[in-house]
C-alpha positions in Angstrom: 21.0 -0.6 14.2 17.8 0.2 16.0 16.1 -1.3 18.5 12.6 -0.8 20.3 12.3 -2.5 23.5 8.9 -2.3 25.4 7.6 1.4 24.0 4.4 2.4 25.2 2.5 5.6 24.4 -0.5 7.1 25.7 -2.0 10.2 25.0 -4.7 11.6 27.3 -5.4 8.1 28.4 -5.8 6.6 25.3 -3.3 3.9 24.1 -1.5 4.8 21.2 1.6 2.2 21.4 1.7 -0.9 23.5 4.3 -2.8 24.1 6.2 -2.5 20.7 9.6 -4.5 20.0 11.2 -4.0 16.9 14.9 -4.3 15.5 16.0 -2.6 12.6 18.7 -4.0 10.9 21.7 -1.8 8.4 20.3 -2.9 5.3 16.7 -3.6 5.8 13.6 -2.5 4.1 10.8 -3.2 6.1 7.2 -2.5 5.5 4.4 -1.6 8.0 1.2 -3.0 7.2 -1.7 -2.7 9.1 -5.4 -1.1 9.7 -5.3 3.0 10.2 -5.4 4.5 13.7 -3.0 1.7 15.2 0.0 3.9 16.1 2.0 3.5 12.9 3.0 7.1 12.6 3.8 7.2 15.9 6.1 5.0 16.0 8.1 6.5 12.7 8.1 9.7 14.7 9.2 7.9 17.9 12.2 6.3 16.3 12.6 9.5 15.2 13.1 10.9 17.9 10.2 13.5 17.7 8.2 12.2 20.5 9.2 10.3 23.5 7.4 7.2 24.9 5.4 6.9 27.8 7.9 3.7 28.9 10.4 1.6 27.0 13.8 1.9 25.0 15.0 3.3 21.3 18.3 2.0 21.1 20.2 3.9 18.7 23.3 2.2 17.6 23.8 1.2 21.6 22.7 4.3 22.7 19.3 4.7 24.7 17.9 7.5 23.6 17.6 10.2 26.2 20.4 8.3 28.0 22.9 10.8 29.8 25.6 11.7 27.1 22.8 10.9 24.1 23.2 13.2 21.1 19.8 14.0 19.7 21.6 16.2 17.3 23.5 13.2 16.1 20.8 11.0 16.0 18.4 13.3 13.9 21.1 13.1 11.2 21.6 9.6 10.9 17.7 9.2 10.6 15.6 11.4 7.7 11.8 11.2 8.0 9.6 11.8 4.3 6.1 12.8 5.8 2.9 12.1 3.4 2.1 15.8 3.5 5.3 17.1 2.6 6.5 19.2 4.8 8.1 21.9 2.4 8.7 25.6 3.3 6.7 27.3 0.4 8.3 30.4 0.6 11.4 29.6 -0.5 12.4 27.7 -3.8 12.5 24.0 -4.1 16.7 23.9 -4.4 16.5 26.2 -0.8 14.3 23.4 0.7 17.0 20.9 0.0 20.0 23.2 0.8 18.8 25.3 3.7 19.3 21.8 6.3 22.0 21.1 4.9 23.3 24.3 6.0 22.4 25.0 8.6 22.5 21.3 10.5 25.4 19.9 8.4 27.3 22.7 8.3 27.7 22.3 4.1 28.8 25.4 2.3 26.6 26.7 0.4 28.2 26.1 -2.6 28.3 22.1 -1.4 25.0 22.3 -0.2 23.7 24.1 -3.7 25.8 20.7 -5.8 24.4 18.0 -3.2 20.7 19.3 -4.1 21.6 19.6 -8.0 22.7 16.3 -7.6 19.7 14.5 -5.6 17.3 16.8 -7.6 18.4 14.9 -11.0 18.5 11.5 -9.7 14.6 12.1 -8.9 13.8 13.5 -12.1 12.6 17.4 -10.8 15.7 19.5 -11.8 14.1 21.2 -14.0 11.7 22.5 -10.8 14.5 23.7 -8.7 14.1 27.3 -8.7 10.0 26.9 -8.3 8.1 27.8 -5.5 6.4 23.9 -4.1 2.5 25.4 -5.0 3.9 25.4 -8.5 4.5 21.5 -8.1 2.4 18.3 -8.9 1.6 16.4 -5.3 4.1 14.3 -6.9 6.4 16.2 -7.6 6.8 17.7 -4.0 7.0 14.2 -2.8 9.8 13.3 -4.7 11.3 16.8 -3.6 10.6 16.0 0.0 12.5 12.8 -0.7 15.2 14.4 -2.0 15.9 16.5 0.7 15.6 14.0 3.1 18.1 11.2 1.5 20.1 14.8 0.4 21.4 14.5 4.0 23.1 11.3 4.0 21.0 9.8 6.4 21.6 6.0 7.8 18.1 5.0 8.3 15.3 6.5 6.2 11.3 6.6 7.4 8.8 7.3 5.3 5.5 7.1 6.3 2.3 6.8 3.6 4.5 8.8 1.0 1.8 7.9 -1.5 -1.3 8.3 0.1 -2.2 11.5 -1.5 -1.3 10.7 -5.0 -2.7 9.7 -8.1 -1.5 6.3 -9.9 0.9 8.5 -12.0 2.4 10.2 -9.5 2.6 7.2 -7.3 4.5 5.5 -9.5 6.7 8.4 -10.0 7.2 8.2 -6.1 7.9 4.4 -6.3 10.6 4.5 -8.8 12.9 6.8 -6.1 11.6 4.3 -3.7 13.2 1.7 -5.4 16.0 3.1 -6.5 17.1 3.8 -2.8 16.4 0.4 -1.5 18.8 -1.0 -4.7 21.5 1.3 -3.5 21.6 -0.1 0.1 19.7 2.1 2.1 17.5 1.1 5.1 14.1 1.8 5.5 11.1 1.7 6.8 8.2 2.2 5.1 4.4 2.6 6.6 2.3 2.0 3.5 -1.3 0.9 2.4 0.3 -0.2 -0.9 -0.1 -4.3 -0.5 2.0 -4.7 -4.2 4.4 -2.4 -3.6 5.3 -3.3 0.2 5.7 -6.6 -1.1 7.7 -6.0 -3.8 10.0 -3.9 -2.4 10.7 -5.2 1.6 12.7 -8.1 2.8 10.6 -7.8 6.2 6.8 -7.4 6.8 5.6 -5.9 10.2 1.8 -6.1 10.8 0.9 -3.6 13.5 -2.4 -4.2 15.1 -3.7 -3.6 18.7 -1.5 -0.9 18.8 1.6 -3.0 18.6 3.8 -4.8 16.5 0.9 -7.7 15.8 3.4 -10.3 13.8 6.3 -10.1 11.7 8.6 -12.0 9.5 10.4 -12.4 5.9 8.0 -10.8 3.6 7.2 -14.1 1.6 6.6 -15.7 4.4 4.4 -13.0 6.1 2.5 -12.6 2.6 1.9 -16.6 2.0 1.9 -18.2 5.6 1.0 -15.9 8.2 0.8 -17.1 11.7 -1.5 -15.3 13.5 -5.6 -14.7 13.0 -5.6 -11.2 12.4 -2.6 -11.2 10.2 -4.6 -13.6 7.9 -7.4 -11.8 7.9 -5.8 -8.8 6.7 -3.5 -10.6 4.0 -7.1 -12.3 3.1 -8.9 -9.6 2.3 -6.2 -8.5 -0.8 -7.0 -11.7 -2.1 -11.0 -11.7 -2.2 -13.1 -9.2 -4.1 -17.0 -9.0 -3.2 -19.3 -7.2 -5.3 -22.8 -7.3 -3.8 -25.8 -5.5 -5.8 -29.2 -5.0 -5.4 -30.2 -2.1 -7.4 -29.6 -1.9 -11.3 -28.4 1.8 -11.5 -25.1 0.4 -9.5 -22.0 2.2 -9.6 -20.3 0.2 -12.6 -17.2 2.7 -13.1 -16.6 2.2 -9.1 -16.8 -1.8 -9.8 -14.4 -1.7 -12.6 -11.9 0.3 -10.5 -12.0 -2.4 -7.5 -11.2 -5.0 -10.0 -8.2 -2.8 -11.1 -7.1 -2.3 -7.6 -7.9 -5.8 -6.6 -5.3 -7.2 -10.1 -2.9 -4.6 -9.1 -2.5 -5.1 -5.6 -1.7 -8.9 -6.1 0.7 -7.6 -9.2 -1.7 -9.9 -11.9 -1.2 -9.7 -15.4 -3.0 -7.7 -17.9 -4.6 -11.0 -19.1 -6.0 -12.1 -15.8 -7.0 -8.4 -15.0 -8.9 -8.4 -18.2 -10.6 -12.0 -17.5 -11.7 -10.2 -14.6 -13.7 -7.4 -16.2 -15.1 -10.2 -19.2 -16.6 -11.9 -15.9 -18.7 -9.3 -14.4 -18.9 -6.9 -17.3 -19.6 -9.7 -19.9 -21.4 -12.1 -17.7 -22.4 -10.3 -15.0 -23.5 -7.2 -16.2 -24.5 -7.8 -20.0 -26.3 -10.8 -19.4 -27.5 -11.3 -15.8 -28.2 -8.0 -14.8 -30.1 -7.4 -18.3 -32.1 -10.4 -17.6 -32.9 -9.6 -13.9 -33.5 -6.1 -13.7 -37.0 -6.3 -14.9 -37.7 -7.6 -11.4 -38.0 -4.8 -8.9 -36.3 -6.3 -6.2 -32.8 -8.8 -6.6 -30.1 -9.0 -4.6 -26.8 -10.5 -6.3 -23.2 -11.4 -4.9 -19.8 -11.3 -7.0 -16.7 -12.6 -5.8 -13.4 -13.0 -7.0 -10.6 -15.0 -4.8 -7.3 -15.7 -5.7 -5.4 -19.1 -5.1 -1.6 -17.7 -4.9 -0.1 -21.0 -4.4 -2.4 -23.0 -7.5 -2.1 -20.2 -9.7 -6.0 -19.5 -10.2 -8.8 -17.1 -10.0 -11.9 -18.6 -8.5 -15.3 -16.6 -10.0 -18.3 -17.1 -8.4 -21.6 -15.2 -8.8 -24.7 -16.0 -7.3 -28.4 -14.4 -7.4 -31.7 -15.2 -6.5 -35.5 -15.9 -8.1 -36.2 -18.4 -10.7 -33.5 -20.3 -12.5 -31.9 -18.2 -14.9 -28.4 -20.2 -16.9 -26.9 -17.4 -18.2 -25.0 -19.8 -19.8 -27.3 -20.3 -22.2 -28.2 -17.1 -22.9 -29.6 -15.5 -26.4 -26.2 -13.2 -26.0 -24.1 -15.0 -28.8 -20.9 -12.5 -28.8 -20.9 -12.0 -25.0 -20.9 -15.8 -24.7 -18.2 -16.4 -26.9 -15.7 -13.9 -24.9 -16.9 -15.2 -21.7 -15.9 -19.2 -23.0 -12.4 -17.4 -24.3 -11.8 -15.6 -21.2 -12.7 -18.6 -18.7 -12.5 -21.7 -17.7 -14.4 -24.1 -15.8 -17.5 -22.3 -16.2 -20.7 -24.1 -14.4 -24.2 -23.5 -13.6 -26.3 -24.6 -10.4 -29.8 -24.3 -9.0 -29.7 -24.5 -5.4 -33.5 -24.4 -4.4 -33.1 -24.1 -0.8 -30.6 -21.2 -0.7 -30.9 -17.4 -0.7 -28.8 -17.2 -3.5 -29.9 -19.9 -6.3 -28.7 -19.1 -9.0 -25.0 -20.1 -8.6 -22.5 -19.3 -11.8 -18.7 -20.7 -11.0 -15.6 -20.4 -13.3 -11.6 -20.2 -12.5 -9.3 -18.8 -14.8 -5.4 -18.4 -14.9 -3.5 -15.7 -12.2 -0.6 -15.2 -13.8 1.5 -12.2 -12.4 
């Protein structure tokens, strides 16, 4: 077990942890949500051992840490750290990487070390790559090597911080299968991430860091569907509303049809729902309103998608202004007929004395 009592950090008079209390649990996968900037690495490398608080306590299995009669050595194996830029020596090969700590700070053989990174090697899926050089590796390939070599030591606890930051959805999910498979085997760890899907998926406890601090925390359904505190709301709220403002016709449409992927993924929505999405604004939005409207030189026009976890629904609005336009009556036969078998619920209203009066509603299912 580890515990975090009081830790503050400041660097050149600037606050970089305030007043953090955290216990880590044998067992536990928790994930650290929160804006960038707030400390979150810092405290990984602080319960690490790497750098030492301004003030406070890490409490290492009873131990304080720096404590007279504290074994840094021995703490720095039960912990392993998988940094999101690697960290791998690239002259040596990919099986040295793995074997040379366990070496030289477990005191393996080298024929032991040489079967231990076989082994942990095949269980991520990059034998094949063991007697590369890392520049010959995919981003995730190296990430799943620097996991490897981190779990390769038989640590208790293991930190990763960002491990996907850096990687494309392939190699993400490449990355979050060895994730997964270590959490399903028992391990403990703790996971800084900007993945909302994944840290849900995958945690048992949420920590929200903002303000430099541990914010709010708490079982991760909980934390995900009843949050507590203003902030913490805000942030979960912002995963579960999608604004699309235009104002100019050439608009980035490949851009908008990758939030709404990210948006459907980061909630874990189906295919369907995801593709009820795109019929609303690409259908509706763009192949009706847009056509209609960009005659005029100015417009200004507001998309936005929320989603109703605990009813199950999708709530589509999109409003624009000028004269009353009903798209819902448009000339566009075939792009009707998709949009009345994609949603439901679909409405029309004027509102005169608004800056936005042309308002188009419609909810559809969120199934996950």
């Amino acid at each position: 077990m580890i515990e975090l009592k009081g830790i503050c950090k400041t660097k050149k008079d600037a606050t970089v942890l305030h007043n953090v209390n955290l216990t880590i649990n044998d067992g536990d996968v928790i994930a650290i949500l929160g804006p960038s900037g707030m400390g979150r690495t810092a405290l990984l490398t602080t319960i690490l051992t790497l750098e030492k608080p301004t003030s406070g306590e890490v409490i290492i299995d009873g131990k304080i840490v720096g404590s007279k009669g504290f074994d840094y050595y021995d703490a720095r194996k039960k912990i392993g750290m998988v940094f999101q830029d690697f960290n791998l020596f690239k002259n040596i090969t990919v099986i040295e990487n793995i074997m040379q700590p366990l070496v030289d700070l477990m005191g393996l053989s080298k024929q032991e070390a040489y079967e231990r990174a076989c082994d942990w090697l095949r269980r991520v899926g990059v034998m094949g790559k063991a007697f590369e050089y890392p520049d010959d590796l995919s981003d995730g390939e190296k990430q799943r090597v620097a996991i490897a070599r981190t779990v390769a030591m038989d640590p208790e606890v293991i930190l990763l911080d960002n491990p996907t930051s850096r990687l494309d959805p392939i190699m993400k999910k490449e990355v979050h299968n060895v994730i997964r498979d270590l959490a399903k085997n028992g391990s403990t760890l703790v996971l800084v991430t900007n993945e909302i899907r994944f840290a849900r998926e995958i945690s048992n406890r949420v920590v929200y860091f903002d303000e430099h601090t541990v914010y709010e925390e708490g079982q991760t359904s909980k934390m995900f569907e009843s949050p507590k505190r203003d902030k913490t709301r805000q942030f979960f709220k912002q995963f579960k509303l999608l604004n699309i403002e235009i104002d100019n016709i050439d608009f980035d449409f490949i851009g908008v049809s990758s939030r709404i992927d990210v948006f459907a993924e980061n909630l874990n929505l189906s295919p369907k729902t995801a593709n009820s999405m795109h019929v609303a604004f690409e259908e509706l939005v763009d192949q009706i309103v847009l056509s209609t409207i960009k005659e005029r030189e100015n417009f200004k026009l507001k998309t936005t998608f929320e989603c109703d976890e605990k009813n199950g629904v999708i709530y589509f609005t999109c409003k624009y202004d000028g004269e009353e336009f009903n798209p819902l009556i448009s000339d566009d036969d075939l792009a009707l007929m998709i949009i009345n078998h994609s949603l439901n619920h679909l409405n029309f209203e004027y509102v005169s004395d608004s800056d936005y009066k042309n308002v188009v509603t419609a909810q559809f299912s969120a199934k996950k």
